[in-house]
N, C-alpha and C positions, 0 to 999 in steps of 0.2 A: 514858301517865302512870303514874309510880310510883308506890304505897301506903305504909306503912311494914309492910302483911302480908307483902310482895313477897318471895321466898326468894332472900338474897345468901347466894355462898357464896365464900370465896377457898381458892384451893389453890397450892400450892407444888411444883416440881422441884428436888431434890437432884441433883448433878452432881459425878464424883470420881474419882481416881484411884485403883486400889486393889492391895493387896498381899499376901501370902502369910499375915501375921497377924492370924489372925480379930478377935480383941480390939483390934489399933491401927483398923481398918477400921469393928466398930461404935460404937468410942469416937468417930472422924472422922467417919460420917453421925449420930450423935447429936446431935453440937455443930451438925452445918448441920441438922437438923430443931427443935432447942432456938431455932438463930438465926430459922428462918422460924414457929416459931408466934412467937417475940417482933416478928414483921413482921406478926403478924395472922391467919399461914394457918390453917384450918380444917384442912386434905387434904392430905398432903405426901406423896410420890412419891419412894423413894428407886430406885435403878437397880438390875436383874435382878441376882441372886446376888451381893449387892455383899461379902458374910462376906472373901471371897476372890479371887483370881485366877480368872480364866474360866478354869478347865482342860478346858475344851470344845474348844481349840485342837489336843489330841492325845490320842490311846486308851491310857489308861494305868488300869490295875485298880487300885492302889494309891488312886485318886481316891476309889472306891466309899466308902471307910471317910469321908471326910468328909460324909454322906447322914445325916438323923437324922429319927428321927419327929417329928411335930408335938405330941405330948405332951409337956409338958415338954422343949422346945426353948429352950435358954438364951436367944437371942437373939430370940425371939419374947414369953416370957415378961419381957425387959428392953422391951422395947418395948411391949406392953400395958403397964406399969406408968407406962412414959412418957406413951403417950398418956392414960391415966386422970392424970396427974399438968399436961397442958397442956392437955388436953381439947380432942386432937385425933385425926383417921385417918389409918392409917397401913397402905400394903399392903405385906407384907414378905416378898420372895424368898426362896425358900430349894430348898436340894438335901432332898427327900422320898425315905425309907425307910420303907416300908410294907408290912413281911411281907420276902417276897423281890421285892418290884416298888419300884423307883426311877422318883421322878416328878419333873419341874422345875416348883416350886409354889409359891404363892401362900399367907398368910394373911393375910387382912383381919381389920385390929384397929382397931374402934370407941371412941370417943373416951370411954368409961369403962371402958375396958383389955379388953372382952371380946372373945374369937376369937368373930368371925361366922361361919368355916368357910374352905373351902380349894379352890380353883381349881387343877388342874392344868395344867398346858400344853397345847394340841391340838394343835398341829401340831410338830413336832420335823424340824429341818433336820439334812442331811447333805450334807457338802464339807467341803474345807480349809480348817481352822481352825476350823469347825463342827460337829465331830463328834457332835453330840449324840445321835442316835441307838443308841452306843456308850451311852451311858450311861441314857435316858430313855427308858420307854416313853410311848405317846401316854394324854395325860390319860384319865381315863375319868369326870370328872367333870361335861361337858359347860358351858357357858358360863356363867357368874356375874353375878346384877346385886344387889349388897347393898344392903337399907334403911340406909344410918347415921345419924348422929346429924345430918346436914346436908343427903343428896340420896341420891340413887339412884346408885351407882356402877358401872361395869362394868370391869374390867380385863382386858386381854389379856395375854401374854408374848412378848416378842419377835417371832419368827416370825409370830405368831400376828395381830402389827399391818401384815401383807401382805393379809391375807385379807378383802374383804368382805363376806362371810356373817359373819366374827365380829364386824363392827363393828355388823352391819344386825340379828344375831339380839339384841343388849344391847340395842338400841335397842328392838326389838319387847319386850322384856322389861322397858322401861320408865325404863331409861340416861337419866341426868342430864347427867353427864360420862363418856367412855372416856379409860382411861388403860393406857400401856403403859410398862412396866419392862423397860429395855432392854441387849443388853451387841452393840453392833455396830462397826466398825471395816475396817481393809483387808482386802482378800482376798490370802492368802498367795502364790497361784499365779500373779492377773490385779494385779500392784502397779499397772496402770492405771486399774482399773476402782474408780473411787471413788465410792460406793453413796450419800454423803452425802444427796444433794439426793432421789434418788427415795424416798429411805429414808422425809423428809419429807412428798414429793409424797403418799405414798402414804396416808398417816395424814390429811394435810391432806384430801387427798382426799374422807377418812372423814367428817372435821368437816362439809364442806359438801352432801355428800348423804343426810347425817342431820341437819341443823341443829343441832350439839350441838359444843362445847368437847369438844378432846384435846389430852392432855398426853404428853408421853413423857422419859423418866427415861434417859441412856445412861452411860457410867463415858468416863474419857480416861484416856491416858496409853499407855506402850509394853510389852506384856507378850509375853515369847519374840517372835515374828518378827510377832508384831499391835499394830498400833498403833489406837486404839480413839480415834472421833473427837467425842463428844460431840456437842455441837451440839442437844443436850437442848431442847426448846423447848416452849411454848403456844399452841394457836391456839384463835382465838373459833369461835363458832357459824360462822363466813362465811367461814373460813377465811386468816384474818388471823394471820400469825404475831406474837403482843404480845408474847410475853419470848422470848429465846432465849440460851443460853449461846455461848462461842466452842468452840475445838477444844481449849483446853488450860486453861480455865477452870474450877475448883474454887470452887463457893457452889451460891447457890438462884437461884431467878428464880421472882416469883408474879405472880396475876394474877385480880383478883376478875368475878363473872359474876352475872348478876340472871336466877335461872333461869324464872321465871315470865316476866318478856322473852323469852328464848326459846323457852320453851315455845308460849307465840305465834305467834311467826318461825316456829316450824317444824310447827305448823297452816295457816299464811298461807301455805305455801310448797307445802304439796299434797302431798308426795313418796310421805306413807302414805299419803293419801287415795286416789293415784290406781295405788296397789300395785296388780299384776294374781297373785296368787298362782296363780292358775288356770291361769297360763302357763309357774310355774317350776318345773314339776316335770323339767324336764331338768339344773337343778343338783345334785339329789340321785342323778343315775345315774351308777354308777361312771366309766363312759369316756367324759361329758359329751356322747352322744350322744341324740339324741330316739328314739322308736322309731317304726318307721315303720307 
């Protein structure tokens, strides 16, 4: 039975194709986050490094110079003003220059424009079309879960929405919703191998062996020899996918969640309770062996 205490919270996916000019790019995710808080949303998800073109595609130094600190970052700063102005959260990607160390990151901006702080990436992929390690060192800020003004959020980055330790550690950390800001699409080398569905699986995956709502954020459209597939979607606590975009679909898709309901569902379901930590200390050993 519901109360009227009960914490509802709606959140929204932003979904786009994007281009080489940073200003037409955050004027077009501003109109589709303007559109989903006037839909209601609380939380709105725009897609990894959305300023620009993924130039992660190829190892090019020139790229470097687009990296900027998180102080007075124009488009972090326009974006806190928004969310203080619609009084919502907003995680917003960006390329991080920090000294001489370049990081692919994250600021969470609270719904009365304030930076809660900065998430880096942890895991950093390398392949064609991937190159990020060319550019990115591995975060060093280890895993994030922010108080906001609505729930406990946790965000991953890309990559980073493969990995089960990073969805199980937000969750220990006390994760409402996980969400991932995504920039994925074909692979250059294998044009067969189309990642779409496990891309999903894997995230879904997340939802239901932590009882918790995930969203994820990806871009579309065709950029040098990648075509980048969207498919942006929501799933519930049970892993039910409730909104999801197409492959060439520009808008939002939301989708509201009664967290205290789940919060429930996912005591009734045992998953922590019947955690054996005592057993996993062979995940934290370099070469995933036990010792004997």
């Amino acid at each position: 039975m519901m109360t009227q205490s009960e914490r509802q919270v709606a959140i929204a996916v932003v979904q786009a194709a994007l281009n080489a000019d940073v200003a037409a790019n955050v004027a077009k995710i501003t109109d589709l986050v303007i559109k989903a808080a006037e839909q209601g949303a609380q939380i709105i998800l725009p897609p990894e490094l959305f300023e620009g073109p993924y130039f992660c595609r190829e190892e090019r130094d020139t790229f470097f110079d687009w990296a900027r600190s998180v102080e007075n970052h124009p488009t972090i700063l326009h974006f806190q003003a928004l969310a203080q102005k619609l009084n919502i959260v907003i995680p917003i990607s960006f390329f991080e220059r920090a000294g001489q160390a370049y990081y692919n990151s994250l600021a969470m901006v609270d719904a009365d424009g304030s930076l809660l702080g900065v998430y880096r990436k942890s895991h950093i992929p390398d392949g064609p079309g991937y190159e990020e390690k060319f550019y990115f060192r591995p975060g060093n800020t280890g895993f994030k879960v922010w108080s906001t003004a609505f729930c406990q959020l946790g965000v991953g980055i890309c990559w980073d929405q493969w990995f089960p330790e990073c969805a199980r550690a937000m969750m220990l950390m006390g994760a409402d919703l996980l969400l991932y800001p995504t920039a994925i699409g074909t692979e250059p080398l294998e044009p067969d191998l189309f990642t779409k569905d496990p891309w999903q699986r894997a995230m879904i995956g997340h939802a239901v062996s932590n009882v918790v709502p995930v969203a994820a954020a990806n871009r579309i459209g065709v950029e040098g020899n990648q075509t980048f597939y969207g498919h942006s979607f929501i799933a519930n606590h049970r892993g039910d996918v409730v909104a999801e975009l197409g492959d060439r679909e520009e808008g939002i898709i939301l989708a509201r969640f009664n967290l205290d309901q789940i919060r429930r569902n996912r005591a009734s379901f045992g998953f922590f309770r019947d955690r054996r930590p005592d057993l996993y200390d062979i995940l934290t050993t370099a070469d995933g062996r036990a010792s004997v």
